[in-house]
C-alpha positions as CSV (number, residue, x, y, z in Angstrom):
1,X,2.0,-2.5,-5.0
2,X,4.8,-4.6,-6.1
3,X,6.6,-7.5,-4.0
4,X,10.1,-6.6,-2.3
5,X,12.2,-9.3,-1.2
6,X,12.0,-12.7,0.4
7,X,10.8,-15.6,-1.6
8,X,8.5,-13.4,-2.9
9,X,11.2,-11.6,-5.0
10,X,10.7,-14.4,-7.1
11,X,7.2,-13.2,-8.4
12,X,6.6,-11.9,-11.5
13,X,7.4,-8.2,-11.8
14,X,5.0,-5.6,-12.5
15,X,2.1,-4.3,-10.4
16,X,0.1,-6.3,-8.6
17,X,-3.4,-5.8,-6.9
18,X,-4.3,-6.1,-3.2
19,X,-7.4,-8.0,-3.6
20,X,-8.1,-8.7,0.2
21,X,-6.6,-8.4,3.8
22,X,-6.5,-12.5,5.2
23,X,-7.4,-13.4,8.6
24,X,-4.6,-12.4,11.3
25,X,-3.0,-15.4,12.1
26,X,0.7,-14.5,12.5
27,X,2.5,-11.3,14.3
28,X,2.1,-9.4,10.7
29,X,-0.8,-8.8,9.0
30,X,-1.6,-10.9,5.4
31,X,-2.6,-9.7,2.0
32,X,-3.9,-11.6,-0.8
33,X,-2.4,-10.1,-3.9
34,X,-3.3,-10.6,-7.5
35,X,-0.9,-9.9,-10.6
36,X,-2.0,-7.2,-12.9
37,X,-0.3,-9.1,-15.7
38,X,-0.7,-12.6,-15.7
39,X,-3.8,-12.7,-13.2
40,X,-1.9,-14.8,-10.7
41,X,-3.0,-14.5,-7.0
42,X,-1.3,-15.2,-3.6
43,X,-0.6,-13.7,-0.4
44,X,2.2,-12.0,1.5
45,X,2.9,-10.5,4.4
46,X,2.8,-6.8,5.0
47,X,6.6,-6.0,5.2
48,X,6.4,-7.5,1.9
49,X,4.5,-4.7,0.0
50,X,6.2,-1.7,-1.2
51,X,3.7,1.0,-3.0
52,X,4.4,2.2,-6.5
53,X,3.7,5.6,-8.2
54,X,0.6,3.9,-9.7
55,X,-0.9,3.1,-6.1
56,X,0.5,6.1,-4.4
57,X,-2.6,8.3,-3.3
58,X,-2.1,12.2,-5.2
């Protein structure tokens, strides 16, 4: 996945991980997301995901 927009677009580029759904606690769901190149985790929001060829199931 890689980030797309928001003050997210601000995150390093490259692929990152989804490392774990968080607890609901908003109208969208949550993510914890971890950075395939520096190691870096946080969390975003749903509409904040995009899938990249490397994720996308064949």
């Amino acid at each position: 996945m890689a980030p797309s927009g928001g003050p997210h677009a601000l995150m390093p580029r490259g692929p990152h991980v989804i490392v774990r759904l968080m607890p609901l606690s908003g109208r969208e769901p949550e993510y914890r997301v971890r950075s395939t190149v520096g190691g870096r985790e946080r969390v975003v929001v749903e509409s904040q995901i995009k899938l990249t060829n490397a994720t996308e199931r064949q």
